[in-house]
C-alpha positions in Angstrom: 0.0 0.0 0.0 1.0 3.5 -1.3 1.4 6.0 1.7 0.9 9.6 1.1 3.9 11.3 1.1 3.1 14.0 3.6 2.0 11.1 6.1 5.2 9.5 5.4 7.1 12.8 6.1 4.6 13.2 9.2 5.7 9.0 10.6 8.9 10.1 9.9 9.2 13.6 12.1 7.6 11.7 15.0 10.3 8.7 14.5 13.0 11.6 14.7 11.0 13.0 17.5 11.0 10.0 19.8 15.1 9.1 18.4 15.2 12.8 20.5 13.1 12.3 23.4 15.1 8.8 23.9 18.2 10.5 24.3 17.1 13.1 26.7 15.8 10.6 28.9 18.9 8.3 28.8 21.3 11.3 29.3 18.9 12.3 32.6 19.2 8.7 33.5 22.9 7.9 33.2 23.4 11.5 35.4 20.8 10.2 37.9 22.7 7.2 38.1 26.2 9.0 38.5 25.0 11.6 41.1 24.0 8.0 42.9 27.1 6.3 42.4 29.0 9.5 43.5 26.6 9.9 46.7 26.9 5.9 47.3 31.0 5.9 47.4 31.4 6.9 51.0 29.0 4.4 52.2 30.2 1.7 50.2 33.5 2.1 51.7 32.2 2.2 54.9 30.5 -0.8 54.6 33.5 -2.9 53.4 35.5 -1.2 56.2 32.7 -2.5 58.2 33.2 -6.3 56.5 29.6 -5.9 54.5 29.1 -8.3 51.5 28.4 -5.4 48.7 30.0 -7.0 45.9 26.7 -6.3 44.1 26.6 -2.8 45.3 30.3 -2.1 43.9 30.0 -4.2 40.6 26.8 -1.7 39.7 29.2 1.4 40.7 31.9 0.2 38.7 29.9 -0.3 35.8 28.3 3.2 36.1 32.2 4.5 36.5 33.7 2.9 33.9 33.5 5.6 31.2 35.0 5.2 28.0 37.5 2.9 27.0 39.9 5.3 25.3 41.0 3.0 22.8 41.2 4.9 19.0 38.5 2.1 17.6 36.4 3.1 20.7 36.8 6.8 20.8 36.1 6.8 16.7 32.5 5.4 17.7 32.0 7.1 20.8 32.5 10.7 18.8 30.4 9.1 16.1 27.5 7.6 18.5 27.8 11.5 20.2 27.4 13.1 16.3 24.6 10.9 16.0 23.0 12.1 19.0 23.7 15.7 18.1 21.9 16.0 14.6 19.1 14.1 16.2 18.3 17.0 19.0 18.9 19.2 16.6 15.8 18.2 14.3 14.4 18.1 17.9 15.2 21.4 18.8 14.3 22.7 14.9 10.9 20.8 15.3 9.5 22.0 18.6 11.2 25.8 17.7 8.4 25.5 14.5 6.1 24.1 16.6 6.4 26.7 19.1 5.9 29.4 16.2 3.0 27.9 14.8 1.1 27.9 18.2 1.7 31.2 18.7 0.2 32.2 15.3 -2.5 30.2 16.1 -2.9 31.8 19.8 -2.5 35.1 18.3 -5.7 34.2 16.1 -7.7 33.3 18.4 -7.1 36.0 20.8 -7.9 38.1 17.5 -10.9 36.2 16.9 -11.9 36.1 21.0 -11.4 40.4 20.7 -13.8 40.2 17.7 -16.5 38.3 19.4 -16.6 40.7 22.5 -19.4 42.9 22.4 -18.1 46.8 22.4 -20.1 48.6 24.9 -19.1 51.7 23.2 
């Protein structure tokens, strides 16, 4: 089945759209969990001073810490993954900027059209 062009142009802005919205969220997430991991240091160390099994608790914090690897392979498609990421919140940013204008034209109509309907009690 043939799908009109503007619909496809219409699936394909909200495909972009959610690409967007699924990186904000993950970038929110992995900060939660580093501001966690930072906060959770001190009283992981206190509780293996203390002789506490947290192996659990220090194999999540490790993994949240690890980074990068800084290998050249890795770095290539870390800077690629982040360019990637970057021209997708851009058509995000570029979306909800038009967006933004075209409810405001709209607004400004219907406050035009709300003036209108007012009765003047001139």
């Amino acid at each position: 089945m043939k799908v009109d062009e503007g619909v496809e142009k219409t699936l394909d802005l909200a495909m972009k759209l959610d690409d967007a919205a699924r990186i904000l969220v993950q970038y929110f997430l992995a900060t939660a969990a580093e501001q966690a991991s930072e906060e959770t240091q001190p009283w992981i160390q206190s509780a293996i001073d203390a002789g506490a099994d947290v192996s659990l608790e220090v194999r999540v914090i490790r993994f949240v810490d690890s980074g990068l690897d800084r290998s050249s392979e890795a770095a290539k498609m870390a800077k690629e993954a982040l360019n990637d990421k970057i021209q997708k919140l851009e058509v995000f940013a570029s979306l909800a900027a038009a967006l933004a204008k075209d409810l405001r034209a709209k607004h400004g109509l219907l406050t035009d059209e709300a003036d209108d309907a007012e009765p003047n009690d001139e």
